[in-house]
ZAMARGU-4260 file (C-alpha; in steps of 0.2 Angstrom, whole numbers, plus 5000, padded with zeros to 4 digits):
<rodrens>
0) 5000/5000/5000 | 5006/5016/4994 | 5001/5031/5003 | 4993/5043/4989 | 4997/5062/4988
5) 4982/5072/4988 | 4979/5089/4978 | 4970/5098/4991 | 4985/5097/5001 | 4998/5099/4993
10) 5007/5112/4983 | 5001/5114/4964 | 5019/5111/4959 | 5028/5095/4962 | 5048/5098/4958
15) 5051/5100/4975 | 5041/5083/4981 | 5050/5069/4986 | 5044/5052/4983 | 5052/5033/4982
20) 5056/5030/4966 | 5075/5022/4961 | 5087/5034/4959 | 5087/5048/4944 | 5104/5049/4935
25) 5112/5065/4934 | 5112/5075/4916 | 5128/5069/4908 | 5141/5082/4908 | 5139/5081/4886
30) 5126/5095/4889 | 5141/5107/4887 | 5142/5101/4867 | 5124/5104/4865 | 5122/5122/4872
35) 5141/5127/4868 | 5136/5146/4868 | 5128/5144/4884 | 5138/5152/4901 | 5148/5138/4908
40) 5144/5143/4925 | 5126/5144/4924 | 5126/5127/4917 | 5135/5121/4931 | 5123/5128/4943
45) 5107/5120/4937 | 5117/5102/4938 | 5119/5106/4955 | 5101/5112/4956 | 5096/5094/4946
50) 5104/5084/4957 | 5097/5093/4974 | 5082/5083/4968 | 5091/5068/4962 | 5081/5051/4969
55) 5091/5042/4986 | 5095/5026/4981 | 5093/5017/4999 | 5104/5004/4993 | 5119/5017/4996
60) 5115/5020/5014 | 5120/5011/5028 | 5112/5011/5046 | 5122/5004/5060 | 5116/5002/5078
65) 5128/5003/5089 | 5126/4992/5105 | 5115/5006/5112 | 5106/5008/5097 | 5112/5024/5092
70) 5111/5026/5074 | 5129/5027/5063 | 5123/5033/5045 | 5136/5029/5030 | 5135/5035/5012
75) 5144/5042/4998 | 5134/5060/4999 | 5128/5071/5013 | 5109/5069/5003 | 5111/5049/5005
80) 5114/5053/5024 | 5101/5063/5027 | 5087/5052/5019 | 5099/5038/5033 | 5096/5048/5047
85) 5075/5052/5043 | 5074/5032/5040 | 5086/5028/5057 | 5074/5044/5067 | 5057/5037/5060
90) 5062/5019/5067 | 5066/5025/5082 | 5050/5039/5085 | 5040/5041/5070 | 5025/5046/5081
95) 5037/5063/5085 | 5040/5065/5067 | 5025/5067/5060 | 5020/5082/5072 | 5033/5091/5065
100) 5027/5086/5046 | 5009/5093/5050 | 5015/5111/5056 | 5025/5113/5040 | 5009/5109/5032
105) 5001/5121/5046 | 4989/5108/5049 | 4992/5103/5069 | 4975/5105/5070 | 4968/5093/5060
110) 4980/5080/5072 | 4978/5089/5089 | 4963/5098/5090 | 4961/5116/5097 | 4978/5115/5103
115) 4986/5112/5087 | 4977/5124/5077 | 4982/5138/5087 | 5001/5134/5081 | 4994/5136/5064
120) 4988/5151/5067 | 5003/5158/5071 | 5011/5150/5056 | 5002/5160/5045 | 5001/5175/5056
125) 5020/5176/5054 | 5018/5172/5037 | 5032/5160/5036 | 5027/5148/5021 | 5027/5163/5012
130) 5045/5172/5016 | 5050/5152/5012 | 5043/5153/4995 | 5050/5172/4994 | 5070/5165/5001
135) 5070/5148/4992 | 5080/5152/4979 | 5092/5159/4988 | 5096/5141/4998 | 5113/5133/4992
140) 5111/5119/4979 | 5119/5106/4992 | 5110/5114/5007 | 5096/5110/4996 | 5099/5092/4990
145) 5104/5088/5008 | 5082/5093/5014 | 5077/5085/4999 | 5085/5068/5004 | 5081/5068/5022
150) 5064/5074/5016 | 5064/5059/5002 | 5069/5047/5019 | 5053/5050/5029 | 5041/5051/5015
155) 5048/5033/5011 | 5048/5028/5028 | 5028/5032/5029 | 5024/5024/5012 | 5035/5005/5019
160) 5024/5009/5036 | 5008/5014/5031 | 5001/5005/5048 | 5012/5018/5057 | 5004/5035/5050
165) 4994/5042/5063 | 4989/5056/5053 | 4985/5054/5037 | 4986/5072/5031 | 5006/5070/5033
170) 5011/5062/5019 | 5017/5064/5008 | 5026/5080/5011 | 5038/5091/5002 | 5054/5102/5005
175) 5047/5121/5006 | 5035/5110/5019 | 5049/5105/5031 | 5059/5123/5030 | 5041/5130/5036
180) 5042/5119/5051 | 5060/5123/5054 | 5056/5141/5051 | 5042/5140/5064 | 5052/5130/5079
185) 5067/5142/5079 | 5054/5157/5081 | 5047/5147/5096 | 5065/5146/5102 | 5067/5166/5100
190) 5052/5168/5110 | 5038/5170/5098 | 5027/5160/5112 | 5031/5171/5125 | 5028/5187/5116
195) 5010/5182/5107 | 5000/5177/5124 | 5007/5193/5133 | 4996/5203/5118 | 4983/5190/5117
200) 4981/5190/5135 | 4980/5168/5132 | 4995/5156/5127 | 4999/5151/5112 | 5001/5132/5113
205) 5014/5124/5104 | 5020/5107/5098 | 5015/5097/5116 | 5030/5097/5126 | 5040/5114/5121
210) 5048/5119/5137 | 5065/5124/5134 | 5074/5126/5153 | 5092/5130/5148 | 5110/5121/5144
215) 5128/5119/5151 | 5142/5121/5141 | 5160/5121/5144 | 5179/5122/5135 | 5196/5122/5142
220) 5211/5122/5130 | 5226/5114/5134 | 5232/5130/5146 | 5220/5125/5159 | 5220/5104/5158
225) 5233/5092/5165 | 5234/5081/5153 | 5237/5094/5137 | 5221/5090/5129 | 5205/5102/5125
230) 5192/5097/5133 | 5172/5101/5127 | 5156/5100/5138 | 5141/5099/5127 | 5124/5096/5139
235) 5108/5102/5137 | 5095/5105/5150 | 5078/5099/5137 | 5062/5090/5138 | 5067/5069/5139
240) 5053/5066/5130 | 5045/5076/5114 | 5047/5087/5099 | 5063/5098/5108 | 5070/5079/5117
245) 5088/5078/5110 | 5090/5063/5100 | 5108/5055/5096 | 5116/5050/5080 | 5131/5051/5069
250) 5131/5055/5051 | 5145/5049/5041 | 5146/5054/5020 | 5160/5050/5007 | 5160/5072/5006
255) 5168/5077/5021 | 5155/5075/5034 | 5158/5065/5051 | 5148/5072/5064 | 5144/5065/5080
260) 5130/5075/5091 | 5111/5079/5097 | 5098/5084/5088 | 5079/5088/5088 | 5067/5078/5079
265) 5065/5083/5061 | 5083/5089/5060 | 5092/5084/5047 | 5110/5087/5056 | 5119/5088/5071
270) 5113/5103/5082 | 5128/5102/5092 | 5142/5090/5094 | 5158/5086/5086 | 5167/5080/5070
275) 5184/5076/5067 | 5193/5092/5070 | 5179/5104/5081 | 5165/5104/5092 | 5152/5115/5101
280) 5137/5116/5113 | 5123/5128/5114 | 5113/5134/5126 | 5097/5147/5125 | 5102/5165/5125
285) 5090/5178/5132 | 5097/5193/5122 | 5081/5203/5113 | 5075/5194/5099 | 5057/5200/5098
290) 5052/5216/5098 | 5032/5223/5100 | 5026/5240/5092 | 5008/5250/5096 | 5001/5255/5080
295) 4994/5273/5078 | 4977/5268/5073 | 4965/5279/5062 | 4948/5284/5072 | 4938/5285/5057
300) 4944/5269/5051 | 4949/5253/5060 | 4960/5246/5046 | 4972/5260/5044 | 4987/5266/5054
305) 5000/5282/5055 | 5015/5281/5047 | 5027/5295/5044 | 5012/5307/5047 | 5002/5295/5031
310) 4988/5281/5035 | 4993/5267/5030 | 4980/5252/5028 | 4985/5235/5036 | 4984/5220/5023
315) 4970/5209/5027 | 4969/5190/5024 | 4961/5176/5033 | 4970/5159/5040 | 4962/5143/5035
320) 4964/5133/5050 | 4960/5114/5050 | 4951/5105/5066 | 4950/5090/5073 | 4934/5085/5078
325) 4925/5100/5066 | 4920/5095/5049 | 4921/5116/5043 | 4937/5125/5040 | 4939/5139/5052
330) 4941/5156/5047 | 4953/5168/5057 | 4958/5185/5052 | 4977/5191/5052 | 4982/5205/5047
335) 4999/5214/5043 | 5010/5230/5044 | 5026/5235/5038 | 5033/5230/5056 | 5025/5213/5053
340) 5012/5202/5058 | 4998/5213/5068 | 4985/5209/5080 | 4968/5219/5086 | 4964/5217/5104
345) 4955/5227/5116 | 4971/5237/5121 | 4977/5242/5104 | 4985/5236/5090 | 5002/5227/5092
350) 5015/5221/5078 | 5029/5210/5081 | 5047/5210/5072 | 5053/5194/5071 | 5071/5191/5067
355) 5070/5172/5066 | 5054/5172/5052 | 5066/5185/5040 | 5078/5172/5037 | 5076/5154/5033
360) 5095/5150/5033 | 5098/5143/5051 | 5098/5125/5044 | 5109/5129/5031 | 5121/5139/5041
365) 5121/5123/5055 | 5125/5112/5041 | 5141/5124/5037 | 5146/5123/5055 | 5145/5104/5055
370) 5157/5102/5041 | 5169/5116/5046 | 5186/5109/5047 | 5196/5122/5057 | 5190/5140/5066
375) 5190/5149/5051 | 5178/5138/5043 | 5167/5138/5058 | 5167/5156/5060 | 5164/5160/5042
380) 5148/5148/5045 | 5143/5160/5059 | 5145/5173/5048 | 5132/5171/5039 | 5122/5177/5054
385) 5107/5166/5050 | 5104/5155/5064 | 5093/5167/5076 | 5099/5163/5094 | 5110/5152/5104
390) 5124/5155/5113 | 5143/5145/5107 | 5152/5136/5116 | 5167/5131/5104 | 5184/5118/5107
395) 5195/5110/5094 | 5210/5099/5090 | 5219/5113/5087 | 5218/5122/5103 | 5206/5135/5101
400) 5191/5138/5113 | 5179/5150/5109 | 5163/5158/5115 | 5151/5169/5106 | 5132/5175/5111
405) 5126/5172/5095 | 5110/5179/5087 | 5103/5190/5072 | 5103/5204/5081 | 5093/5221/5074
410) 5101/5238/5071 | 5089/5246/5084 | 5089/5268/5084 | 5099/5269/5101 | 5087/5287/5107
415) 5086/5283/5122 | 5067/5285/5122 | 5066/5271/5115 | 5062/5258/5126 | 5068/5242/5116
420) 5064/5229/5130 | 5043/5236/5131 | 5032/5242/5117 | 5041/5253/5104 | 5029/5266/5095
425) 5026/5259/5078 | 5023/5276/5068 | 5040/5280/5061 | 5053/5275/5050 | 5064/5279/5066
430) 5056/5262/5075 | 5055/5253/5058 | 5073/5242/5058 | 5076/5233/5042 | 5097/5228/5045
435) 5108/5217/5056 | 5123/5216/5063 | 5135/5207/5059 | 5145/5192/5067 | 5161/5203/5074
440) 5148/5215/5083 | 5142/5201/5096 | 5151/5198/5111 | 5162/5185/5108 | 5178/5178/5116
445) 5193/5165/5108 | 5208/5158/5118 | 5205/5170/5133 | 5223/5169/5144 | 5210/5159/5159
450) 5209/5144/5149 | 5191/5141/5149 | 5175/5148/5143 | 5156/5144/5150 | 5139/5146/5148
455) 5124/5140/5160 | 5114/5155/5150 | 5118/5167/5160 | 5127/5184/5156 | 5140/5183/5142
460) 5149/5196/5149 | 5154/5183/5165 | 5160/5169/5153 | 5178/5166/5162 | 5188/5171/5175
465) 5186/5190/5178 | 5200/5197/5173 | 5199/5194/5156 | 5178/5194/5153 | 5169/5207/5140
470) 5164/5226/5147 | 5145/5226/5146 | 5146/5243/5142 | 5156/5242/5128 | 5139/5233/5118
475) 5121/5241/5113 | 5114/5241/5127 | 5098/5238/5114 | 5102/5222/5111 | 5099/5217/5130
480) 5111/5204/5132 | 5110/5195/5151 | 5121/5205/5166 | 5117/5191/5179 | 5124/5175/5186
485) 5111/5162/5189 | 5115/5148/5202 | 5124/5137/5189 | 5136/5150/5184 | 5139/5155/5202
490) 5142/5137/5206 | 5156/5135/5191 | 5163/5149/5199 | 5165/5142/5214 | 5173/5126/5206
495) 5187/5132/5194 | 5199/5140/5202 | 5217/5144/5200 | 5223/5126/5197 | 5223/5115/5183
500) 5211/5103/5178 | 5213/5085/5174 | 5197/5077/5163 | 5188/5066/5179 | 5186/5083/5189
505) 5182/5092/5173 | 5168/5081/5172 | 5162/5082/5191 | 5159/5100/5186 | 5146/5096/5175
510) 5140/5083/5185 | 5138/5094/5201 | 5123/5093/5211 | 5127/5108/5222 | 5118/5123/5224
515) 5133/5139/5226 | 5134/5147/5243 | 5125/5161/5240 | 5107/5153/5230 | 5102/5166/5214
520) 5086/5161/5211 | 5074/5177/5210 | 5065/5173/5226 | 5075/5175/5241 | 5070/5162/5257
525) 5083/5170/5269 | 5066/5174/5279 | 5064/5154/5279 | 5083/5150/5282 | 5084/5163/5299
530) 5064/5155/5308 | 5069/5149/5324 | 5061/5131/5322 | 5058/5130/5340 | 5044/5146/5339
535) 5034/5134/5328 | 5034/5118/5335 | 5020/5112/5326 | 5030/5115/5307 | 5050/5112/5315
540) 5054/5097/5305 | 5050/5103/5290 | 5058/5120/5296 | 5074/5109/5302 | 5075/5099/5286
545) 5078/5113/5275 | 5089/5124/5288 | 5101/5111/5289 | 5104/5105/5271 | 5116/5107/5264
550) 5110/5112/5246 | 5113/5097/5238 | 5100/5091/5225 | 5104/5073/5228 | 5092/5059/5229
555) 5093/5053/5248 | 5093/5073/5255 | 5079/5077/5267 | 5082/5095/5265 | 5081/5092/5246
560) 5063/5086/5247 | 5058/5103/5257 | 5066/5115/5244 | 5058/5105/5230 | 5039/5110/5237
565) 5045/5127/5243 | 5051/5130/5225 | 5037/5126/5217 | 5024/5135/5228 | 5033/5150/5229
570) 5035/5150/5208 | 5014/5147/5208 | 5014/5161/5223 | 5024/5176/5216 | 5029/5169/5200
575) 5031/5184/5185 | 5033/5199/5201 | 5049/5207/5205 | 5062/5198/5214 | 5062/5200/5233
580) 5064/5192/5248 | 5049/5182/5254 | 5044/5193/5270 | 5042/5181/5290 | 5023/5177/5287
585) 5026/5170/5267 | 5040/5159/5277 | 5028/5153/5287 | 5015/5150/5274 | 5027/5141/5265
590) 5031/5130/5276 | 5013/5126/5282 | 5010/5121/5263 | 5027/5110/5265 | 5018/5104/5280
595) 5000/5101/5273 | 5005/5092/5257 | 5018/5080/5264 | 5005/5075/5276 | 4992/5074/5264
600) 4999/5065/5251 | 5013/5052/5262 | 5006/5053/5278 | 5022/5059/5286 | 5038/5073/5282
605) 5050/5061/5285 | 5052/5063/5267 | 5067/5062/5256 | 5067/5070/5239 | 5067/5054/5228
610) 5053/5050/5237 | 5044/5066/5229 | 5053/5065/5214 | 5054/5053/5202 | 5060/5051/5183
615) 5048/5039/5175 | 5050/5028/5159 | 5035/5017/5152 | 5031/5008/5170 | 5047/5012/5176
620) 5048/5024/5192 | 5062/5028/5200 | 5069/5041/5212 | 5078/5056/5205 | 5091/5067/5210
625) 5091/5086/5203 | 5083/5103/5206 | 5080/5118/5197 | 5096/5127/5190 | 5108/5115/5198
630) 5120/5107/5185 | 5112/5092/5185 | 5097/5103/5183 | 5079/5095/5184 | 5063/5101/5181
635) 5045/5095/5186 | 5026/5091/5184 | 5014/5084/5195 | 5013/5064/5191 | 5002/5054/5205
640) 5000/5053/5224 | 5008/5069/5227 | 5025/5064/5219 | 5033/5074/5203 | 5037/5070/5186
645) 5054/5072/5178 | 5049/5081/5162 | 5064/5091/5156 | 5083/5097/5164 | 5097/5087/5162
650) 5097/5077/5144 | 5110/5075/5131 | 5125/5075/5139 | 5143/5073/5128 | 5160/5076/5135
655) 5175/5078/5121 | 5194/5077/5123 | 5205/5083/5109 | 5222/5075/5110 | 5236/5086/5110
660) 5245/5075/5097 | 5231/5073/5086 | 5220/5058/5080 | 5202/5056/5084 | 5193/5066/5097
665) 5188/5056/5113 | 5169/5053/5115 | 5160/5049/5127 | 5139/5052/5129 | 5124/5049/5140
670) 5106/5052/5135 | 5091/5049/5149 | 5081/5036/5143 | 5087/5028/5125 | 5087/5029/5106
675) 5070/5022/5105 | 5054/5027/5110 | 5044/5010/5108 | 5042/5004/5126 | 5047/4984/5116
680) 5064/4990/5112 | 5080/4984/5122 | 5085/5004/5118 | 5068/5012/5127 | 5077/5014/5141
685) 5095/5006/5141 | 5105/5022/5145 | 5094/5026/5162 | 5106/5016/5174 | 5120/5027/5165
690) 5111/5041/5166 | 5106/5041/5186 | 5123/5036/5191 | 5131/5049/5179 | 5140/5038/5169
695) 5144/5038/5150 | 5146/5027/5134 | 5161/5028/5122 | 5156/5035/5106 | 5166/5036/5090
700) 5168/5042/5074 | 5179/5028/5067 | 5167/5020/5052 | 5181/5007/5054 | 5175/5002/5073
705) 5158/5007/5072 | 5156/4992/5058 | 5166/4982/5068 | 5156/4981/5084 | 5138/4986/5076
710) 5124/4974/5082 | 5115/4979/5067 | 5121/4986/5048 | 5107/4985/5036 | 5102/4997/5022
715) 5084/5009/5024 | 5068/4996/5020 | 5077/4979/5024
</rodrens>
């Protein structure tokens, strides 16, 4: 059974459209005796731009799970890896996939209902299929044969597995299709979600499960570690389980790519991780990515606004959203500006400027960055200032360490009048940006005399030792880059110190389960720290419990239990107010609702925190250690009988060594669960032992090996 394209759904033209026929051959190079008057170079270019669309002969790839089940993709071109790695993804969480197939065709809502819908409406509020239709033909030829076979993978995979398509207005779906989705998470990333429901007064949903918390990244060159080597820290704080769950594999092609990393579903590369020769980590960045404008509206007529002293009228078009469970289309006006997309509410109107929607490179400048050879290839990649966000942790074999807050940053007016983190008047030309800066204009540092470099996304102006970081003041202060420590980066603070490092304390730092000294988190409990226990008898061993723990986020600490519920009523409690100190009667309060609900739901406060917390896997429970913006931070949701969820925090985790006399970096990784999310496999949860005693795999990226040891090598569709 083939699964049928049909021509309500899909574009009118099909020369972008993958499907699972053998492969095309390529026009014969004769073409130049044919057309001998015809420019060389342009020739050249529409080969390239023939073979971007050449048919993936799955006979040319090969899969091979590793003991773990990772996935090791092999063939001759990058396009024949990427149609590998949709196959080896879909395998291993085709479910996942298809939800980010149906919002590139905005069409969540006919899968997820309400929910889903309202993530199509911002699609096409942001009008993203459409700056991908207007910047498609500025996408590379290879960047563009490499979406083409990774698209080509999954629509295969969903015409073998017909029994697996859950929604059946997935497939078949086509390039443009899957840049529109990749368009649309990075804009969640830059805060899009965050920005729409403060306007709308609702919330946006998303993809279920979006809940980015943060990263850890690290790099010391060989100044700083014992043994001579550069060490890399790659660890990112995600959802365990969803559309943002980092999912491991390497991707090996005959063109000079042999990267080794984490990526999101629907990713056709490594989002962070390491080749041969370099490596890096990201974590979120919270630099202003999103700005909001109050239109000028005309009284006399609700579709016009002031512009440079003329009334303009907003463009007017209606999305077509699709329903689950509604037999009609639904109809929503969207409207649009010259800031961008607009909305009408009972306040005003609002615009919002989006950097991430006005470029839809980021996954063609990743793809540069995965096959950079040295530090001038890799920055060159960054240069082309496409991917949106992220900050850059960067090591390589040859010694260099590098940090940059990346992002596509606006050239804002600097009048101070102008209040860049509110609402901006959206009348003028003087509000209306239209460039960027460029790459050297971001605060960045490379082989700083400290040795190291970190980020636990906090301020990039704190990024090593203090002696040698950036002067905040020496950057737009419109760009509003962090100027804060968080408890992470106080923490690392406290660890590194004056000494060198060798690589098993290198990786304790990461590991870390304690809290700093002096705690950052907005809320201050000081007033909770200094109550004499023995004025409240009725609440003192709860009130013992916490004042004398020792901030450690570990499994067995009774302390640790007490913090947990005190953090998350005090987040419900005062969560998006100023940060303060919580006054004697909130401390009180507080630790009546410790109290109360320990009672309540165990019968006792005798209670240590993996008896609250617990990381579950299919009908697997088990107690967990972590806590909000530790190391090992951990983040979570209720689950049953008063106890808590792991649902995001620690995740990917991938240390790197580059030997000081060359040779293949050393890898080792850890993800939470597995490489599988079908509760039969033997790789559903194979990693969870490694992952709660915070321990690693070796990893590779020796083809030689990987064949060697493989449990499995088998070509897509066998």
């Amino acid at each position: 059974m083939s699964i049928d394209p049909n021509p309500e759904e899909c574009d009118a033209t099909t020369d972008d459209r993958s499907t699972t026929a053998g492969p095309t051959k390529p026009p014969s190079p004769a073409i130049f005796l044919y057309f001998p008057g015809m420019n060389r170079i342009l020739i050249f270019l529409l080969l390239l731009a023939v073979n971007s669309r050449a048919q993936v002969n799955p006979q040319q790839v090969s899969i091979a799970r590793d003991s773990f089940g990772v996935p090791h993709i092999f063939a001759p071109t990058d396009a024949e890896v990427a149609y590998g790695l949709a196959w080896a993804h879909a395998e291993d969480d085709f479910e996942t996939l298809q939800l980010v197939v149906l919002s590139g065709k905005a069409l969540l809502g006919s899968g997820l209902g309400r929910k889903g819908a309202e993530a199509d409406y911002v699609i096409k509020l942001l009008r993203i299929r459409q700056t991908v239709e207007e910047q498609w033909p500025t996408l590379s030829p290879d960047f563009l044969a490499l979406i083409n076979g990774y698209v080509q993978g999954l629509n295969a995979y969903a015409n073998k597995h017909p029994q697996e398509v859950k929604y059946k207005k997935a497939f078949p779906f086509n390039a443009k299709e899957y840049m529109t989705a990749v368009v649309f998470s990075v804009s969640l990333f830059c805060g899009v979600d965050a920005v729409l429901p403060q306007i709308l007064g609702g919330k946006v949903a998303t993809i279920p499960g979006f809940n980015p918390q943060g990263s850890n990244a690290f790099a010391m060159n060989s100044s700083r570690t014992t043994s001579g080597e550069t060490f890399l820290a790659i660890n990112a704080h995600q959802p365990q389980e969803g559309p943002v769950a980092f999912y491991e594999a390497h991707l090996q092609s005959e063109e000079g790519w042999n990267m080794l990393g984490g990526l999101f579903p629907g990713g056709c590369l490594i989002f962070h991780g390491t080749n041969e020769n370099l490596g890096w980590a990201h974590t979120v960045n919270y630099q202003d990515k999103v700005d909001v404008f109050q239109l000028e509206m005309n009284p006399a007529n609700s579709n016009e606004y002031k512009f440079d002293g003329q009334w303009m009228r907003l463009e007017e078009d209606k999305a077509k959203l699709k329903v689950k469970g509604i037999p009609v289309t639904v109809g929503k006006k969207i409207y649009w500006s010259k800031y961008g997309a607009t909305l009408k509410t009972k306040k005003g109107v609002f615009a919002i400027r989006v950097p991430a929607t006005m470029d839809i490179k980021a996954l063609e400048q990743w793809y540069r960055m995965n096959k950079a050879k040295n530090f001038t290839e890799f920055y060159k990649a960054l240069s082309m200032t496409s991917l949106p966000m992220f900050n850059i942790i960067y090591a390589d074999r040859y010694d260099t360490i590098f940090y940059i807050s990346n992002g596509k940053m606006p050239r804002r007016n600097p009048d101070p009048q102008y209040n860049w983190k509110s609402t901006v008047p959206g009348n003028s030309a003087a509000t209306l940006w239209t460039e960027f800066k460029t790459v050297n204009e971001l605060p960045q540092y490379i082989n700083p005399a400290s040795g190291y470099l970190f980020n636990t996304n906090h301020s990039p102006f704190l990024a090593t030792d203090t002696k040698y970081n950036l002067a905040a003041n020496k950057f737009d202060k419109a760009d509003g880059y962090e100027l804060y420590h968080n408890n992470r980066s106080q923490r690392v603070t406290e660890l590194i110190n004056g000494d060198k490092v060798d690589y098993n304390y290198f990786k304790r730092i990461k590991f870390d389960q304690q809290l700093p000294s002096q705690l950052q988190y907005p809320y201050g409990i000081d007033s909770m720290l200094n109550l004499p226990a023995t004025d409240y008898p009725a609440l003192k061993d709860v009130i013992s419990s916490l004042q004398a723990w020792d901030k450690k986020a570990t499994a067995d600490s009774k302390g640790a239990a007490v913090f947990l519920l005190v953090y998350e009523y005090v987040k419900q409690k005062l969560g998006g107010q100023p940060a303060r100190q919580l006054t004697k009667a909130e401390a009180i309060e507080t630790y009546q609702y410790v109290q109360d609900y320990m009672l309540q739901h165990f019968g006792k406060t005798d209670l240590v925190l993996g008896d609250i917390q617990k990381l579950v896997r299919g009908n697997e429970v088990r107690p967990a250690w972590g806590l909000p913006d530790v190391l090992t931070a951990i983040y979570t949701e209720p689950y049953k009988n008063g106890m808590r969820k792991v649902n995001s925090g620690d995740a990917y985790i991938c240390f790197v060594r580059y030997p000081k006399n060359g040779g293949l970096p050393i890898i080792e990784s850890v993800n939470t669960f597995g490489a599988s999310m079908h509760p039969s496999s033997p790789h559903y949860k194979d990693q969870l032992d490694l992952y709660q005693q915070q321990r690693t795999k070796p990893m590779t990226l020796d083809k030689a090996e990987i064949l060697r040891k493989a449990e499995r090598v088998y070509h897509p569709g066998e």
